[in-house]
C-alpha positions as CSV (number, residue, x, y, z in Angstrom):
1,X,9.0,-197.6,-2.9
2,X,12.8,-198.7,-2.6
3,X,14.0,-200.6,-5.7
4,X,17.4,-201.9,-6.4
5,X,19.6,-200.6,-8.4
6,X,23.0,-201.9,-10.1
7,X,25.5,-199.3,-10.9
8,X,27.7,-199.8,-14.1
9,X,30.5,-197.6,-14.7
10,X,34.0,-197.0,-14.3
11,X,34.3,-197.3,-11.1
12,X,37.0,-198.7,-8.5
13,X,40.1,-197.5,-10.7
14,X,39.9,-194.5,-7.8
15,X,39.9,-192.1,-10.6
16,X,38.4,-188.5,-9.6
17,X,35.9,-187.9,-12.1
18,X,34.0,-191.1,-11.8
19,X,34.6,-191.1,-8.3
20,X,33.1,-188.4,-7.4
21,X,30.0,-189.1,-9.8
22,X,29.4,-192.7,-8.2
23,X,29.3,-190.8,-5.2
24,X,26.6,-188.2,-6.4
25,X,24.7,-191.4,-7.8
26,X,24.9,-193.0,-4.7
27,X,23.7,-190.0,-2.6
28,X,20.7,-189.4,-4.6
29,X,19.7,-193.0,-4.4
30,X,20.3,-193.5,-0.6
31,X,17.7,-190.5,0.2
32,X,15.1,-192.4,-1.3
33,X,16.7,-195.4,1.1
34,X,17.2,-197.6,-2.6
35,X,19.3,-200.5,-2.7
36,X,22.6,-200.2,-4.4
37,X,24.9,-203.0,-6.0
38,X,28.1,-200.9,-7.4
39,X,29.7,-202.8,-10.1
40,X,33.8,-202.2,-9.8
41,X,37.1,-203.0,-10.2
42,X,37.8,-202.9,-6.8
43,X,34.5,-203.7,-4.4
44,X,36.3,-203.9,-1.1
45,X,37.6,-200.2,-2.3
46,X,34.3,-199.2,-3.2
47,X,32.7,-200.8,-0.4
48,X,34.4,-199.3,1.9
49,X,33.8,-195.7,0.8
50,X,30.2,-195.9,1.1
51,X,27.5,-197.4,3.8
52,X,24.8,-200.0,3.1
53,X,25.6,-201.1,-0.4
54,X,27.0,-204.0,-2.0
55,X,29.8,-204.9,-5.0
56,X,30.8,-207.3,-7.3
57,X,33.9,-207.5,-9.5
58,X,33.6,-206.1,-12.9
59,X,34.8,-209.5,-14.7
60,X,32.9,-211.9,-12.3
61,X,30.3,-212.4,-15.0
62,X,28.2,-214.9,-12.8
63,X,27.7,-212.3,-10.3
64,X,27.0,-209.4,-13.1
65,X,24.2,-211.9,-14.3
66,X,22.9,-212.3,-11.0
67,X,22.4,-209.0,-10.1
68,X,21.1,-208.0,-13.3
69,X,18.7,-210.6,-12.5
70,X,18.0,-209.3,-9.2
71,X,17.8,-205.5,-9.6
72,X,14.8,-203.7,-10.7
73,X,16.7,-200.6,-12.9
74,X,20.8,-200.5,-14.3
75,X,22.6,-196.9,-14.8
76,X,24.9,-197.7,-17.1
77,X,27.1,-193.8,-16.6
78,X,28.2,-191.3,-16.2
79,X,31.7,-190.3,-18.2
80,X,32.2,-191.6,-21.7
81,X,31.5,-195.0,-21.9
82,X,30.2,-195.8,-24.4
83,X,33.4,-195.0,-27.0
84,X,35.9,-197.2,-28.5
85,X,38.7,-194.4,-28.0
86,X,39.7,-196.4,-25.4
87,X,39.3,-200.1,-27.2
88,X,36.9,-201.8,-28.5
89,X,37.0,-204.2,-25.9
90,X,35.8,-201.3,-23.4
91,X,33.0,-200.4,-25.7
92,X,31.3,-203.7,-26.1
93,X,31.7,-204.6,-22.3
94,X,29.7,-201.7,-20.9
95,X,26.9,-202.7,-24.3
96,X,26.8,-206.3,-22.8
97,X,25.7,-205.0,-19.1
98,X,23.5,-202.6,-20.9
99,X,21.9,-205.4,-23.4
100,X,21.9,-208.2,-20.9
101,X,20.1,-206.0,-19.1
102,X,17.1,-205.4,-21.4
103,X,17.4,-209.0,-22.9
104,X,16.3,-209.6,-18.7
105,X,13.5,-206.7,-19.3
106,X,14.9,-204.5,-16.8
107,X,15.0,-200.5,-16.8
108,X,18.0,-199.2,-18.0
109,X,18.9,-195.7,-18.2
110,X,22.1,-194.5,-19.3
111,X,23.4,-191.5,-17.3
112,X,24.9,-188.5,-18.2
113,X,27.4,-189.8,-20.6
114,X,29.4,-188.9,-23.4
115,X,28.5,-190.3,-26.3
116,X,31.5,-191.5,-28.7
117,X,33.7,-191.3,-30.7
118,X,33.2,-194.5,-32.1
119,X,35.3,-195.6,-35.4
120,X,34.6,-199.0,-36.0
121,X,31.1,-199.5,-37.5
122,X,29.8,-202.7,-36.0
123,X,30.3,-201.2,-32.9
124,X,28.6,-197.8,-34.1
125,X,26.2,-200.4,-35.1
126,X,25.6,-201.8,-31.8
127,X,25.5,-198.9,-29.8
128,X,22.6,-197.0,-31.7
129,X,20.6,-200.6,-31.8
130,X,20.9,-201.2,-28.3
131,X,20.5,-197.7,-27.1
132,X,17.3,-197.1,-28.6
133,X,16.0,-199.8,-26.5
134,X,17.2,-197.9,-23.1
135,X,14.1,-196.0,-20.9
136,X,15.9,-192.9,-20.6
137,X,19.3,-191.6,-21.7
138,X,21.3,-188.0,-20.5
139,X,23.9,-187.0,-22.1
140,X,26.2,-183.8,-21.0
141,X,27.2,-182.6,-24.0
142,X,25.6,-181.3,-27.4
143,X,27.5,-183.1,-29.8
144,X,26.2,-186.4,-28.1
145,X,22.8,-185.2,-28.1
146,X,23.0,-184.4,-31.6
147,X,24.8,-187.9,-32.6
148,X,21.7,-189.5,-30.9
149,X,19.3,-187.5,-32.7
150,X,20.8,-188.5,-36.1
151,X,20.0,-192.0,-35.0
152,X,16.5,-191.1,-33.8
153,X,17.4,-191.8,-30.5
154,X,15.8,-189.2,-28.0
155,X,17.9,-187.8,-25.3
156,X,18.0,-185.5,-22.7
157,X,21.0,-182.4,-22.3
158,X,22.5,-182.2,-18.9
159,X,25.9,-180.7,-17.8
160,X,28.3,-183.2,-16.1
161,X,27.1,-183.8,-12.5
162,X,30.6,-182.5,-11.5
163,X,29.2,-179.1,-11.9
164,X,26.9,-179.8,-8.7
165,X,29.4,-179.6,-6.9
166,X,29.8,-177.3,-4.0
167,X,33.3,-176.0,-4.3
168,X,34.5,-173.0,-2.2
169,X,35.9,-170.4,-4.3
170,X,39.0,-168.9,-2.9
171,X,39.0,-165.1,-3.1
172,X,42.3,-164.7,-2.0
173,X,44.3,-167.4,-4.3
174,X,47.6,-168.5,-3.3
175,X,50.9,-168.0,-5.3
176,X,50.4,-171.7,-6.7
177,X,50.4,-173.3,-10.0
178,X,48.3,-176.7,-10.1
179,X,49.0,-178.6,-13.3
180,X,47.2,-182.3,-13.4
181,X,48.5,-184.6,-16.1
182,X,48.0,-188.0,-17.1
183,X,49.8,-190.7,-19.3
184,X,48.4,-190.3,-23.0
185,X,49.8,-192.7,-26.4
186,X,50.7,-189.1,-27.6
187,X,51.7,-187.5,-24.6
188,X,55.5,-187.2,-26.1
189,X,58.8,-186.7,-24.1
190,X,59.1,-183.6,-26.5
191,X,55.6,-182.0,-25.0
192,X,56.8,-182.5,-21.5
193,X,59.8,-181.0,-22.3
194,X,58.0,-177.7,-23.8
195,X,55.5,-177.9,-21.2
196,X,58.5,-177.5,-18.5
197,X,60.0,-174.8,-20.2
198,X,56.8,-172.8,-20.8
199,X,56.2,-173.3,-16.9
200,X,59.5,-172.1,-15.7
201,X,59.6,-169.3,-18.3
202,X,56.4,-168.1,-16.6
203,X,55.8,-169.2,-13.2
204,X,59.2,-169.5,-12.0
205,X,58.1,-167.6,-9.2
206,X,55.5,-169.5,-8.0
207,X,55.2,-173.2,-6.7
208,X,53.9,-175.8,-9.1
209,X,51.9,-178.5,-7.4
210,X,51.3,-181.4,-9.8
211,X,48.1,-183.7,-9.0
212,X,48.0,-187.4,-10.0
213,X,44.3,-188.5,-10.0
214,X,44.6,-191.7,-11.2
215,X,48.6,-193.0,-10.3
216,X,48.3,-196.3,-12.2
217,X,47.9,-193.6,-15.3
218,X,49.0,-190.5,-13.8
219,X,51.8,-190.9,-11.4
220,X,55.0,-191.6,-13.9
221,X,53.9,-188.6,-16.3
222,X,53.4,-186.2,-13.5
223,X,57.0,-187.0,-11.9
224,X,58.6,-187.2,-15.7
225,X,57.1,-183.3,-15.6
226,X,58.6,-182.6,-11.9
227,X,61.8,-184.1,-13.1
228,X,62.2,-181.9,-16.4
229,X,61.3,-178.5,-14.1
230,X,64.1,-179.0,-11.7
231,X,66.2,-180.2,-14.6
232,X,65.6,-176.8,-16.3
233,X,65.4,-174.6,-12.7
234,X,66.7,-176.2,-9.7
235,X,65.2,-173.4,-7.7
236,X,61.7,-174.0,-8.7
237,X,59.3,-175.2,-6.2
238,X,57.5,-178.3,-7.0
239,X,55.2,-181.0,-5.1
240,X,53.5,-184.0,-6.6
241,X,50.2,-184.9,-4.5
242,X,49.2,-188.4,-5.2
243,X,46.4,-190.3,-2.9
244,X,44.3,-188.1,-2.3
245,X,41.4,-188.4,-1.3
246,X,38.2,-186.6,-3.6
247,X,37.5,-183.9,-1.1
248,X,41.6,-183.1,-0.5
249,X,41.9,-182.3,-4.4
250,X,38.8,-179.9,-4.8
251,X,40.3,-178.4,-1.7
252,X,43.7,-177.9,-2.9
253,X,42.9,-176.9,-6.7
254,X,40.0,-174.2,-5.2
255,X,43.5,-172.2,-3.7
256,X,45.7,-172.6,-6.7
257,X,45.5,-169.2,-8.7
258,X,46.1,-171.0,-12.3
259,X,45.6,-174.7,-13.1
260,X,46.8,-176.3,-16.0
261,X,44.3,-179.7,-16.8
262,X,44.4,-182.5,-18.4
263,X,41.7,-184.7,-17.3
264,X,38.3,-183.3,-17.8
265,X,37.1,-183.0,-14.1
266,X,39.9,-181.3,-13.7
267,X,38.7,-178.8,-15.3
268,X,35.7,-178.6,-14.0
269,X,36.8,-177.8,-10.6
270,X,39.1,-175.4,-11.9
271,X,36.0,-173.5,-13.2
272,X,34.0,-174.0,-10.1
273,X,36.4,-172.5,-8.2
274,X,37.5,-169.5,-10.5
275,X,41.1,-170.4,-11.2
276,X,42.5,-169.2,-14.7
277,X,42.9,-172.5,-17.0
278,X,44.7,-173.8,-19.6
279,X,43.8,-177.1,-21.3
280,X,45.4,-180.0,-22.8
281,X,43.5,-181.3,-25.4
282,X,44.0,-185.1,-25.3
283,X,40.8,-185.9,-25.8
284,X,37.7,-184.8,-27.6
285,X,35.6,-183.9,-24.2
286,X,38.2,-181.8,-23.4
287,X,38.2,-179.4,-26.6
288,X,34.7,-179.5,-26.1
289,X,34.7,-177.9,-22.5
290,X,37.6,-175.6,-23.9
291,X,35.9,-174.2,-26.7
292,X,32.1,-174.0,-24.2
293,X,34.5,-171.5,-22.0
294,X,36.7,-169.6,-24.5
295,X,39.6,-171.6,-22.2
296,X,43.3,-171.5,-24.1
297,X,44.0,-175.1,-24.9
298,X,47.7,-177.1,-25.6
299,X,47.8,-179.7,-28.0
300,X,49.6,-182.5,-27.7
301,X,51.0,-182.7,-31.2
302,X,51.5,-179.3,-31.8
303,X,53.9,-176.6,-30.8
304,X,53.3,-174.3,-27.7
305,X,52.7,-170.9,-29.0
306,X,51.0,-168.2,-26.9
307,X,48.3,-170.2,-24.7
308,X,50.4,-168.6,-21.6
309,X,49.9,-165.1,-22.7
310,X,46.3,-166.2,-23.1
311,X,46.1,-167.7,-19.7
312,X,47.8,-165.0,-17.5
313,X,45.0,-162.6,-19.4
314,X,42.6,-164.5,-18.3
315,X,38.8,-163.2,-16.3
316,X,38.0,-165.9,-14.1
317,X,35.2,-163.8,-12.6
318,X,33.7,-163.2,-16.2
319,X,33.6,-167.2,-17.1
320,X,31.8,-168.0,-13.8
321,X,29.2,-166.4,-15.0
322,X,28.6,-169.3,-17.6
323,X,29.6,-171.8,-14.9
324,X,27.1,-170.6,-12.4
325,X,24.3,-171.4,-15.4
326,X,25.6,-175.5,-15.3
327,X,23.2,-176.9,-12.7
328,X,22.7,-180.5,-13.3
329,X,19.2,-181.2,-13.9
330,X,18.3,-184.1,-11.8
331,X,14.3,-184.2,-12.7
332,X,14.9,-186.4,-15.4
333,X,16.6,-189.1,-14.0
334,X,14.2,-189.0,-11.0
335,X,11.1,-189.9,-13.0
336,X,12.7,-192.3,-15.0
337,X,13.2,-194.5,-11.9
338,X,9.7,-193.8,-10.5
């Protein structure tokens, strides 16, 4: 029987990662022909990218309350939501959908997420009251799943549905660098700097193609970076790719023989398609993935030391072998919503 459902997430920025979940979502839904109300930033954006579903502004509270009223389960996911890394302000929005929601009696089912960090304590607080109220929650990584359990709160592991995925590995790589950076409070001009250098020193022979995913947040760093390489080696070959559509930048990044990530998804489509990686740790999720596949990691703060060596020695063929065990686990979800 078709139900509708309202989609809450971080959606409409046209950032890859949640992107391309809101589009796995919206996939799995549509085959069992349910009805789909997307909440976003940008609903003629995100209506435009799908067929037969509706969307409402992600401050037009009137609407939110309507459709909360309307719909018969909300998917409050996937990413890290539910965190006050971020702000505050971003942590308690996504609770209100999730509480108004149950204050309505609706299903709610959070999906896939990444639980935390969270550092004030009302809003730890909160989150652990309101969650335990939730029908059914995934999380995709085992320090969430164990937070939960320490508040009682049962939970079910999944990997990221970015691992689901059908990305074509490349067995003949091109001579190509991809390095995908983002804006970051400690991202430092010094960082880019020894970034630039480390790239040159080692890949001067090779073309460095430098992804923005999300150019509201990514665009400025990545040309900063683009700017310090040619200021170091004019010779270097460099292209920023910006606009791109989901599909073009698992595309691209599947022929690079190296990528050097940032953003967690990022990452993930470097290890679907067997590129050697090296991480910047910016953010909790990413150590997390880095230490899951042995992957060398940068730190912002810290000095650049012998990641490169690391990188260049790296078996791509030997960490797929762990990547090829991440299938997302969809069985859950699906009798949650029956």
């Amino acid at each position: 029987m078709a139900k509708r459902f309202l989609l809450s997430g971080y959606f409409g920025f046209k950032n890859f990662g949640d992107e391309e979940i809101l589009s796995l979502l919206i996939q799995k839904l549509q085959q069992a022909q349910h009805r789909i109300t997307v909440i976003s930033s940008d609903p003629k954006f995100t209506k435009s990218q799908y067929k037969d579903i509706k969307s409402i502004y992600t401050f037009n509270f009137n609407e939110i309350l309507s459709a909360i009223a309307k719909a018969d389960v909300i998917v409050s996911g996937g990413g890290s939501l539910l965190q006050d890394a971020t702000s505050l302000k971003s942590l308690f929005y996504y609770l209100f959908i999730i509480f108004t929601a149950l204050i309505f009696g609706k299903k709610v089912i959070i999906f896939a997420q990444g639980i935390g960090p969270i550092d004030n304590n009302f809003g730890e607080f909160c989150t652990r009251v309101i969650l335990k109220h939730c029908s059914y929650i995934s999380v995709r990584d085992e320090k969430s799943y164990e937070l939960l359990k320490s508040w009682g709160i049962n939970a079910e592991l999944v990997c990221d549905p970015i691992f689901s995925l059908n990305v074509q590995n490349k067995e003949e790589k091109k001579e190509v660098v991809a390095v995908q950076l983002r804006d970051f409070p400690t991202m430092s001009e010094k960082f880019i700097t020894d970034l630039s250098n480390k790239v040159c020193e080692n890949f001067s022979d090779k073309k460095i193609e430098i992804y923005s995913f999300q150019d509201s947040i990514d665009y400025d760093v990545c040309k900063k970076f683009e700017n310090k390489l040619h200021e170091i080696n004019p010779d270097i070959k460099t292209t920023i790719y910006s606009g791109l559509t989901n599909t073009q930048i698992t595309e691209n990044i599947s022929k690079a023989q190296y990528l050097i990530g940032m953003r967690f998804h990022s990452i993930i489509i470097g290890l679907l398609a067997k590129c050697k990686i090296l991480t910047i740790n910016y953010d909790i999720k990413v150590g997390k993935i880095a230490k899951e596949f042995d992957l060398p990691s940068l730190q912002l703060k810290k000095e650049i030391t012998n990641q490169f060596e690391t990188l260049k020695n790296e078996q791509p063929e030997k960490i797929y072998e762990k990547v090829k065990t991440k299938k997302f686990n969809w069985s859950g979800f699906i009798n949650a919503i029956k």
